[in-house]
C-alpha positions in Angstrom: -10.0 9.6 8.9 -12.9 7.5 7.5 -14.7 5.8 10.4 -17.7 8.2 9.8 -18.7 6.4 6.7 -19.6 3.3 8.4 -22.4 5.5 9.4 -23.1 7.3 6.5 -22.6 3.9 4.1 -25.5 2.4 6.6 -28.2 4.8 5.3 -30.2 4.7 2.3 -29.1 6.0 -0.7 -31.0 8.9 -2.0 -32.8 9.4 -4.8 -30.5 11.4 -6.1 -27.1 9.2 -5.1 -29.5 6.2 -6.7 -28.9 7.8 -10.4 -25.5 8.5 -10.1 -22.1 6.8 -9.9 -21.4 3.2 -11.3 -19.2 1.7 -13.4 -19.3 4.7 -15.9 -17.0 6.9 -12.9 -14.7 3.8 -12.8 -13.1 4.6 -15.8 -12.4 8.7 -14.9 -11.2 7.7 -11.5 -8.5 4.6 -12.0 -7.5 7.1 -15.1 -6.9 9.9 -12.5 -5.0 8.1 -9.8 -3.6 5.7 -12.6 -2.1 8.6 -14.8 -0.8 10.5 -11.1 1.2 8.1 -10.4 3.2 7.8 -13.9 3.9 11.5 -13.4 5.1 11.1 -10.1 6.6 7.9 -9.8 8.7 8.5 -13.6 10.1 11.8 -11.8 11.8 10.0 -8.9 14.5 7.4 -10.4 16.2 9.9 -12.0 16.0 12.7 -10.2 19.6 12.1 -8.8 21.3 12.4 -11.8 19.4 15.9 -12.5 20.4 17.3 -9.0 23.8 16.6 -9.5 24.3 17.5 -13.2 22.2 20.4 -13.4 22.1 21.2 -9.4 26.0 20.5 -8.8 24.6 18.9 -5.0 27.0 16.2 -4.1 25.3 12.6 -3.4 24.7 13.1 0.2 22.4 16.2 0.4 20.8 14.8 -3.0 19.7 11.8 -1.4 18.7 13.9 1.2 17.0 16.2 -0.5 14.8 13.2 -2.0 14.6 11.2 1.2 12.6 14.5 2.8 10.6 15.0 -0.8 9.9 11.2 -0.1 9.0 11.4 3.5 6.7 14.5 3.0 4.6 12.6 -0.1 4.0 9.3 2.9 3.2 11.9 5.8 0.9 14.3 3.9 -1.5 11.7 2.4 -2.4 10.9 6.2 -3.1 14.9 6.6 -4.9 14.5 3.7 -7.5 11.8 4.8 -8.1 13.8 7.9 -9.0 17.2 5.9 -10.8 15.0 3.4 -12.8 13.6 6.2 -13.2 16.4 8.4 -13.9 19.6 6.0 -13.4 19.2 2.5 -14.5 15.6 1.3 -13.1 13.2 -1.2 -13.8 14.9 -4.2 -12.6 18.4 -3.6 -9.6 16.5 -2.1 -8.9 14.8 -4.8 -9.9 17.5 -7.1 -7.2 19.9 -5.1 -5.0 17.3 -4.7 -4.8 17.1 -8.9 -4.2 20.8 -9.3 -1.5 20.8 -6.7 0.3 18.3 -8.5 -0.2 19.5 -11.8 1.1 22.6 -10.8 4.1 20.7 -9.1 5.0 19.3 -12.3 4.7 22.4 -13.8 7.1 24.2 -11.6 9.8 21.5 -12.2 9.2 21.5 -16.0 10.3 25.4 -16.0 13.7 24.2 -14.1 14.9 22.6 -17.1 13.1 25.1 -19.1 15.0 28.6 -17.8 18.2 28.7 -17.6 18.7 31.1 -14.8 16.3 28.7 -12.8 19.3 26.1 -12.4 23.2 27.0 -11.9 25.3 28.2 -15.1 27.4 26.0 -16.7 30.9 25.0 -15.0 33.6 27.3 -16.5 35.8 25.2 -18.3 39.2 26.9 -17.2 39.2 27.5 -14.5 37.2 24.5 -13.4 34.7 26.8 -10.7 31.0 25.4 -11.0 28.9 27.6 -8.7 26.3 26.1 -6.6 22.7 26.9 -7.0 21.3 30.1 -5.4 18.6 30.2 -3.0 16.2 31.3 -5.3 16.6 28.6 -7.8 17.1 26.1 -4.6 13.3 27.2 -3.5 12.0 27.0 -6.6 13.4 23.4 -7.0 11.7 22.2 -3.3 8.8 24.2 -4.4 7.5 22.1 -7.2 8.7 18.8 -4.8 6.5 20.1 -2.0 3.2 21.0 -4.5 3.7 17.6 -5.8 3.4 15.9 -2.3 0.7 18.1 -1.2 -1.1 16.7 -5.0 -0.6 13.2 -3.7 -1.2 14.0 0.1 -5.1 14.9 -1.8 -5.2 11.9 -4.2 -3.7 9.0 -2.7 -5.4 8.3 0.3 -8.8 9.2 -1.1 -9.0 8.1 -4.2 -10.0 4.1 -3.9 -12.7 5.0 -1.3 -14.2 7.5 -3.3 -14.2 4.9 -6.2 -15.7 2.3 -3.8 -18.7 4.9 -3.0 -19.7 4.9 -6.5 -20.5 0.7 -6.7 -22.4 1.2 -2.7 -25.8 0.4 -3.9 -27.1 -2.1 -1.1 -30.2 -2.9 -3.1 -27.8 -4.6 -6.0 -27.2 -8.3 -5.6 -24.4 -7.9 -7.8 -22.6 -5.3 -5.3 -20.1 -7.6 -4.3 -19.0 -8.7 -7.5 -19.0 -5.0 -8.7 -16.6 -4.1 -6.0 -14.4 -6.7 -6.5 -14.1 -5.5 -9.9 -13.0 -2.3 -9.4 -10.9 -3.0 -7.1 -9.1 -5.9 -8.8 -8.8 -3.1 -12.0 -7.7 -0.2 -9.6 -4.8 -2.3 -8.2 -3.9 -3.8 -12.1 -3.6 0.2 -12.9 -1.4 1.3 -10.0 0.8 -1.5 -10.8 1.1 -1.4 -15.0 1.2 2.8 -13.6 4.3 2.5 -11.4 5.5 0.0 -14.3 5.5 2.4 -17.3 7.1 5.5 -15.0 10.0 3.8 -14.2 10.5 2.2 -17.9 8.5 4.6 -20.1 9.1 8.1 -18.4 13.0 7.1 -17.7 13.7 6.0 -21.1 12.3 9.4 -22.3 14.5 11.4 -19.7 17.5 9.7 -20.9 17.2 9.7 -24.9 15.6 13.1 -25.0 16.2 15.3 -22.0 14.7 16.7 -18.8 12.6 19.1 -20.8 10.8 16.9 -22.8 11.0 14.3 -19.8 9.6 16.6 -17.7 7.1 18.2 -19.9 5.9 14.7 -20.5 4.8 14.3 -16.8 2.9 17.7 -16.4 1.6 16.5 -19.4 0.3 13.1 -18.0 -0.8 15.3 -14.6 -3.3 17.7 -16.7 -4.8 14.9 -18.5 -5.3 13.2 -15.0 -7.0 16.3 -13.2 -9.1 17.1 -16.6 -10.5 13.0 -16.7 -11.3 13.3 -13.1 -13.8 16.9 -13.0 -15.2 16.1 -16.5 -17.0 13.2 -14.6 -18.0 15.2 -12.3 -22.0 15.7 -12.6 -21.9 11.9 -12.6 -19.7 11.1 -9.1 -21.7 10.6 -5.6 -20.3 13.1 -3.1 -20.5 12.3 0.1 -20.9 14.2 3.2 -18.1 15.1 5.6 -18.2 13.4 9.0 -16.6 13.7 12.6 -13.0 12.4 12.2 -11.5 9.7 14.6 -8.1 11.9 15.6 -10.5 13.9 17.6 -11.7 11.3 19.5 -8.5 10.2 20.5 -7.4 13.7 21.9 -10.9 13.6 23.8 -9.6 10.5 25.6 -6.4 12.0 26.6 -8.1 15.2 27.4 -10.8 13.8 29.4 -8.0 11.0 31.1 -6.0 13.6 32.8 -9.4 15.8 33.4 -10.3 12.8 35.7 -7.0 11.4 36.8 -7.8 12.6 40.7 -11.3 10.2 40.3 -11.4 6.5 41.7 -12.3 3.7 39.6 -16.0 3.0 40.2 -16.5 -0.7 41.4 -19.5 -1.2 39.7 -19.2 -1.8 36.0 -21.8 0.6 35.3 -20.2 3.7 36.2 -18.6 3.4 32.6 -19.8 5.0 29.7 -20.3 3.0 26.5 -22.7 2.8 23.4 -26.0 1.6 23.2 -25.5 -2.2 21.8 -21.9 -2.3 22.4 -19.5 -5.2 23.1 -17.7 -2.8 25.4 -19.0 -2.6 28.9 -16.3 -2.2 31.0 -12.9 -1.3 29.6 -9.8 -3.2 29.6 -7.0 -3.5 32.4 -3.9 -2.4 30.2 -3.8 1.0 30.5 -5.4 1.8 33.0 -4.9 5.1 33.6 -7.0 6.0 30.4 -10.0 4.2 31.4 -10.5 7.6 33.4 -11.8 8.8 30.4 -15.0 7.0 30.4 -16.2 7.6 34.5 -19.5 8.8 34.3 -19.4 11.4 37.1 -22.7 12.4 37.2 -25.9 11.2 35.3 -26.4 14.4 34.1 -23.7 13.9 32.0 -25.4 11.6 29.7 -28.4 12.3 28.1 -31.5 10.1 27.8 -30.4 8.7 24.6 -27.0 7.6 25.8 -25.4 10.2 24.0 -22.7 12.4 26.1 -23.8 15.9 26.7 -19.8 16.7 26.1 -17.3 14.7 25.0 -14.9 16.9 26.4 -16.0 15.9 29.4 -17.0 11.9 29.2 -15.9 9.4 26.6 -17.0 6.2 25.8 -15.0 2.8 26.8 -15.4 2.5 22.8 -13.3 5.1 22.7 -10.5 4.3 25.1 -10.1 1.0 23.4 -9.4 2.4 20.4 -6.9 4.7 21.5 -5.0 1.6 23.8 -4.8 -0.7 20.8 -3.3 1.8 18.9 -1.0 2.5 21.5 -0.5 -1.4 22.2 0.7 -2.0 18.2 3.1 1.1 18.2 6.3 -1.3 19.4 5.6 -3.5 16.3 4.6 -0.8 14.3 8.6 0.8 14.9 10.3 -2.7 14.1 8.9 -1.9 10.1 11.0 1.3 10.1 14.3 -0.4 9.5 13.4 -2.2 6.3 11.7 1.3 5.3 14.5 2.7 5.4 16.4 0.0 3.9 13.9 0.1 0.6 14.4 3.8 0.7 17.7 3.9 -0.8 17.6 4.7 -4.7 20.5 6.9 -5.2 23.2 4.7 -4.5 21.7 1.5 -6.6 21.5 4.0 -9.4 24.8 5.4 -9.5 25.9 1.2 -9.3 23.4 0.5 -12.2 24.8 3.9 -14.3 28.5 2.6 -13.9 28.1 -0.8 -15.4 27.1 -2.2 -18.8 23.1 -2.4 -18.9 23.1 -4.2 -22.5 20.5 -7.1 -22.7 21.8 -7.6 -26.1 24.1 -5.1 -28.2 21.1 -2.6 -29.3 19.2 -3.1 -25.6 20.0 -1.0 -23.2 18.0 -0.6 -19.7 17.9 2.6 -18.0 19.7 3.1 -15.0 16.5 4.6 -13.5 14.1 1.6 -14.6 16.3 -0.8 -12.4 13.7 -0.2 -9.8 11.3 -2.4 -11.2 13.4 -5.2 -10.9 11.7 -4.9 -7.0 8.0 -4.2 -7.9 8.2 -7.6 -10.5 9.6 -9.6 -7.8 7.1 -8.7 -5.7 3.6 -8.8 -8.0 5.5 -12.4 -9.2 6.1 -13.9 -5.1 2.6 -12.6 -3.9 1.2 -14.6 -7.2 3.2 -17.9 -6.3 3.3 -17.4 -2.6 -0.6 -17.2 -2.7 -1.5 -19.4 -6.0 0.9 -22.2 -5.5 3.3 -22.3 -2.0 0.3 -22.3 0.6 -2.2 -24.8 -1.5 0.7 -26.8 -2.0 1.9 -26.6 1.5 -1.7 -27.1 2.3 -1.7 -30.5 1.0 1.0 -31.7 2.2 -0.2 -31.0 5.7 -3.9 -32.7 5.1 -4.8 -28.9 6.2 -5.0 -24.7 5.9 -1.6 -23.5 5.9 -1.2 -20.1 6.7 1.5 -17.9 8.0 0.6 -15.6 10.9 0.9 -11.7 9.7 3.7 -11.4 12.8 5.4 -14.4 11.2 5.3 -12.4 7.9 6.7 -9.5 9.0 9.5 -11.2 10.8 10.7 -12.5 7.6 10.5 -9.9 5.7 12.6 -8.1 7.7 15.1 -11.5 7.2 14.7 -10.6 3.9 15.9 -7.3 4.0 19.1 -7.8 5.9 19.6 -10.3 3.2 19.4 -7.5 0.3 21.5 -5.5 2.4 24.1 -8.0 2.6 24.2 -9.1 -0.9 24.2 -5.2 -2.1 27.3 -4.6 -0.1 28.9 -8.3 -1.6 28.2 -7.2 -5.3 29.4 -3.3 -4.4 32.5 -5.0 -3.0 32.8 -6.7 -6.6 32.3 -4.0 -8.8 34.3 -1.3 -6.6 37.2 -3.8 -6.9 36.9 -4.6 -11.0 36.5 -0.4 -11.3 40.2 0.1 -9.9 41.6 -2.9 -11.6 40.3 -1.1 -14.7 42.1 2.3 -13.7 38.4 3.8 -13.1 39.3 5.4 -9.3 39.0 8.4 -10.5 36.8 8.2 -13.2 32.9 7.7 -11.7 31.6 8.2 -15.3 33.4 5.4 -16.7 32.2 2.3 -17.6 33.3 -1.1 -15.5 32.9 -4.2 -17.5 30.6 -6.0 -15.0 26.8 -6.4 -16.2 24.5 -4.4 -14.2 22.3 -7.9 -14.2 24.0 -8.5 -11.2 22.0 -5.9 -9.1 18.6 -7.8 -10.2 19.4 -10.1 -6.9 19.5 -7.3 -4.5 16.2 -6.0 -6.1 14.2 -8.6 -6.3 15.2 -10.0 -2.6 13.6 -6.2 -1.2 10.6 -7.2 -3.5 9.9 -10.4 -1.6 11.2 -8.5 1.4 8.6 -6.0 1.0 5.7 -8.9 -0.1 6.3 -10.3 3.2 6.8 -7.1 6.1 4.6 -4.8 4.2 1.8 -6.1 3.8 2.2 -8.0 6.6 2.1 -4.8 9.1 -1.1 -3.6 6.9 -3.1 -6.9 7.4 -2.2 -6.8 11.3 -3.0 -3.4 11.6 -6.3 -4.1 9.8 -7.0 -7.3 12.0 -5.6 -5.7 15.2 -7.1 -2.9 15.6 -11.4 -2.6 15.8 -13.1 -2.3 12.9 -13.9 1.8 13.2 -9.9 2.5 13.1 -9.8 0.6 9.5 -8.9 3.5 8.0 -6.1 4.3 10.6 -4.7 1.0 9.7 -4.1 1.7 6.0 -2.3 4.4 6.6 0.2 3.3 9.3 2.5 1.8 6.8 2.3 5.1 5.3 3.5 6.8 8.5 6.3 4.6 8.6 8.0 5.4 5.3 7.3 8.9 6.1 9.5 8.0 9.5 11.9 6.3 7.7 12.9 8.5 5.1 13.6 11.3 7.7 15.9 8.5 9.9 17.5 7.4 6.7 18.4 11.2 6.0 19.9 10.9 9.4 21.9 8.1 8.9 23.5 8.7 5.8 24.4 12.5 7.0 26.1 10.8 10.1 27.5 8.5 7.7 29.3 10.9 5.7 30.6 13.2 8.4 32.3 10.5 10.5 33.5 8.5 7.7 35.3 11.3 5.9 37.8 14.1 6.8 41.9 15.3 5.7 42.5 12.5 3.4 39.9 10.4 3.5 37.2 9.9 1.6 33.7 9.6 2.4 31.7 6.3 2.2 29.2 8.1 -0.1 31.3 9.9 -1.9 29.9 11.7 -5.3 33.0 9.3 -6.5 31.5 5.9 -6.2 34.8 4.2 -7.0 36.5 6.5 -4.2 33.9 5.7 -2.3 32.3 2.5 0.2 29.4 2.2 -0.8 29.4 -1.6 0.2 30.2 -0.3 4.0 27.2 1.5 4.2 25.2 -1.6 2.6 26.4 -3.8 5.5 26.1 -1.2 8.1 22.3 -1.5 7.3 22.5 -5.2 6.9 24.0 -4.7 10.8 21.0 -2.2 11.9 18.4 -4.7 10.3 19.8 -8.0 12.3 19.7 -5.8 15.3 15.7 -4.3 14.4 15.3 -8.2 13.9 16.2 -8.8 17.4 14.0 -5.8 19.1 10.7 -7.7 16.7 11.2 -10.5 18.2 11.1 -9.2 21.8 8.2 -6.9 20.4 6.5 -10.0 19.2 6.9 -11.6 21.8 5.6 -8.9 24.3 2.5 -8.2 22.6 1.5 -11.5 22.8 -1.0 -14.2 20.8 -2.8 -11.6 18.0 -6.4 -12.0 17.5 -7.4 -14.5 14.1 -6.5 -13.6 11.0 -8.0 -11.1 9.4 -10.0 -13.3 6.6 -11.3 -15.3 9.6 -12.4 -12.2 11.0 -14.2 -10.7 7.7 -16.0 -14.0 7.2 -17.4 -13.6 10.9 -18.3 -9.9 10.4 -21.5 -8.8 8.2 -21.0 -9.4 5.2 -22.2 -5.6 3.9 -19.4 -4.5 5.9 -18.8 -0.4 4.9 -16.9 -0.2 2.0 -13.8 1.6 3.1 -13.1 -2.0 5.4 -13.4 -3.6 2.0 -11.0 -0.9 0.3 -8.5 -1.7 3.2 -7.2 -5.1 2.5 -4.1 -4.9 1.9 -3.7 -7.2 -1.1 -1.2 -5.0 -3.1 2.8 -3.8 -3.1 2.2 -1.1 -0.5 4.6 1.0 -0.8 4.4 1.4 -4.0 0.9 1.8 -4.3 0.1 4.1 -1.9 
């Protein structure tokens, strides 16, 4: 991923890299990743509605279609930093990354654009709508799959590449600088993810998908143009060796040596020059194989393996065992993945109910979502700025809650949001048939739509808690080479989740419906139970908050937090450590 620029952030600047980047690339680069993510997060809130109205899919395989959409755009950007890292760099990545998504946006602009790209119209008489062909079904996953390839380029490459253009070591305002940019680069995802679900929605419902769509592509050429016009002025690093390599080395070399006895001297291990790591740990054992130095001809006089298909270091196995050791906790963040991965069902609740804030005020449907990411920016504010000084005091000393002790509750959290979505569907199912609206899902059930805020705003502070939680232990768990790694593990859990969530819900609807019965997620969400499938995730997440706490409990006391541990480090740490705190919404910021 990114460990190699520890080692390239370490050596001088050129004279070159000396006269370019700076604060005049900040602009081009928050623009870029700033302006992606209003075309890509305004397409997603109401891209329900279009694939059933346009696509005639029922809710299920809609919501499936979008949960595999979703999990490709959280797995790819992990592919993305390895290529990035390994072959291409940050800029081309980036730069493809734009293109693809550009053209992604494109693709699903001509959908609303031709006619014969979607079904024809339902015929009226005889009441036979046919279903889409596979053509126009390929075309349709086509443009989803360019736009998470665009993102699997942008996302997990653009703040680093920003943070290489302020690395000027012989600046005593570096610090500052960086601080800066990132403080501006998180502002502009946020007010970003803000204006696609407010902005982009509103346009989709009050003028169309073609102009709600164009408006996107739009927004994605401008971002790829901004980005290569600064191009003369960006420092472009070289590519370096990637750190999933070394991890297969250690596996290779392991089971390469698995007939060898341990030596009993601690140096018949292999480790670095300088390094803390002279003998490797206990716990997983069998991988300390890895690192036997069989022969001294295997090491050359510089320390240096002659193959490292052949001999790793015990830096090395270490770094592969604690990510193997953090896997348990990392699975217990699944469940409330999954839990915030659920959009289609909250919008359908939000599109039958009345959305007036006053008589001529109307919120979307789709902008309901931000209802979570206010709750969120607005608990990490008070939780930060005013709960732990004030706790503080009234102690006589530091409060802090442990990042386990975070995640634990934000999982609590969930279950909560779970359980009150299922209460208020209960409700408003109920007031829908006393109004005569069974069959009628378009109707309108005199209930305000307010009444979701709860729900959203308890998976806000859910996600304050449990998401950026796991990030900050990741970051402080594992050493200080894998930071990278631990960025992106949150990442690889809503890419997880999404595919077990498709799971569920398909389970869901094939045991819950059959000769007259009707399914819990039924297209019909007054035929429907909507609020049974709410509580049977409340049920799953008081279960995944049993198996944390044996998790916790197994892993044992976690090393110091990780601002204790930054303070102790040097304080030029590389800049990608920097990039990786994990001060922000995660999930919808990455």
């Amino acid at each position: 991923m990114e460990d190699h620029h520890n080692k390239l952030s370490s050596s001088p600047p050129t004279a070159v890299s000396r006269s370019k980047g700076g604060l005049i690339t900040m602009p081009f680069i928050i623009a870029n990743e700033a302006l992606e993510k209003v075309a890509s997060y305004g397409l997603l809130p109401n891209m329900t509605f279009y694939l059933m109205k346009d696509y005639r899919m029922e809710v299920t395989p809609a919501q499936n279609l979008l949960f595999y959409w979703s999990s490709a755009t959280n797995f790819l950007p992990i592919v993305g930093a390895f290529i990035a890292d390994s072959y291409l760099g940050r800029f081309l990545a980036i730069g493809f990354g734009s293109i693809f998504s550009f053209l992604g946006t494109i693709l699903l602009w001509l959908t609303a654009m031709i006619p014969k790209a979607r079904p024809s119209h339902c015929d009226l008489s005889t009441h036979a709508c046919k279903s889409a062909t596979p053509a126009q079904y390929t075309l349709l996953v086509s443009s989803f799959m360019l736009m998470s390839i665009g993102a699997g380029g942008v996302r997990p490459c653009s703040l680093a590449f920003g943070a290489n253009q302020f690395d000027k070591r012989d600046n005593p305002d570096n610090k500052r600088v960086l601080e800066t940019y990132f403080n501006w680069y998180y502002a502009s995802a946020m007010i970003s993810v803000l204006i696609a679900m407010t902005g982009i929605v509103y346009i989709q419902d009050h003028m169309g998908w073609k102009v709600g769509f164009a408006v996107p592509a739009i927004i994605m050429f401008f971002s790829g143009l901004l980005f290569f016009l600064a191009s003369p002025l960006y420092i472009k690093e070289k590519v370096g060796k990637n750190l999933f390599s070394r991890f297969v080395q250690v596996i290779v070399v392991s089971y390469k040596n698995r007939k060898l006895t341990y030596p009993a001297q601690n140096s018949g291990y292999h480790h670095n020059n300088g390094s803390e790591f002279f003998v490797p740990s206990s716990k997983l054992r069998f991988l300390n194989k890895a690192c036997i130095i069989k022969s001294p001809e295997d090491v050359k006089q510089d320390g240096v393996a002659v193959d490292p298909w052949n001999l790793c270091t015990v830096e090395q196995v270490e770094e592969l065992k604690s990510l193997i050791r953090v896997m348990p906790l990392w699975s217990t963040g699944i469940m409330i993945s999954i839990n915030l991965s659920q959009s289609s069902f909250p919008l359908l609740q939000a599109k039958s109910m009345d959305r007036h804030i006053t008589k001529s005020v109307e919120i979307p449907a789709g902008s309901f979502g931000m209802f979570t990411v206010i709750a969120l920016t607005l608990w990490l504010v008070l939780y930060d700025r005013a709960i732990l000084p004030l706790a503080s005091r009234i102690r006589g000393k530091r409060v802090r809650l442990g990042t386990k002790e975070r995640m634990g509750i934000g999982i609590f959290f969930s279950c909560m949001a779970m359980l009150l979505s299922g209460i208020i569907e209960h409700i408003r199912r109920r007031k829908a048939i006393e109004q005569g609206l069974l069959k009628n899902p378009e109707g309108m059930v005199a209930m305000s739509a307010m009444w979701l805020v709860p729900q959203h705003c308890l998976n806000g502070i859910a996600e304050a808690f449990n998401a950026i939680g796991q990030t900050e232990f990741y970051y402080s768990e594992l050493p200080r080479s894998m930071s990278s790694i631990a960025t992106a593990m949150f990442g690889l859990g809503m890419a997880v989740a999404n595919l077990l969530a498709s799971v569920i819900l398909s389970n869901v609807d094939n045991l819950t419906k059959g000769e007259g019965k009707e399914s819990w997620v039924s297209s019909n969400i007054n035929k429907g139970h909507y609020e049974n499938y709410y509580w049977l995730l409340a049920i799953m997440t008081a279960f995944n908050l049993l198996y944390f706490m044996v998790c916790s409990w197994a892993y044992g006391p976690c090393a110091e937090n990780m601002s204790k541990k930054m303070v102790e480090e040097d304080e030029d740490m590389p800049l990608e450590n920097i990039s990786g705190t994990p001060l922000r919404p995660t999930a919808y910021l990455t």
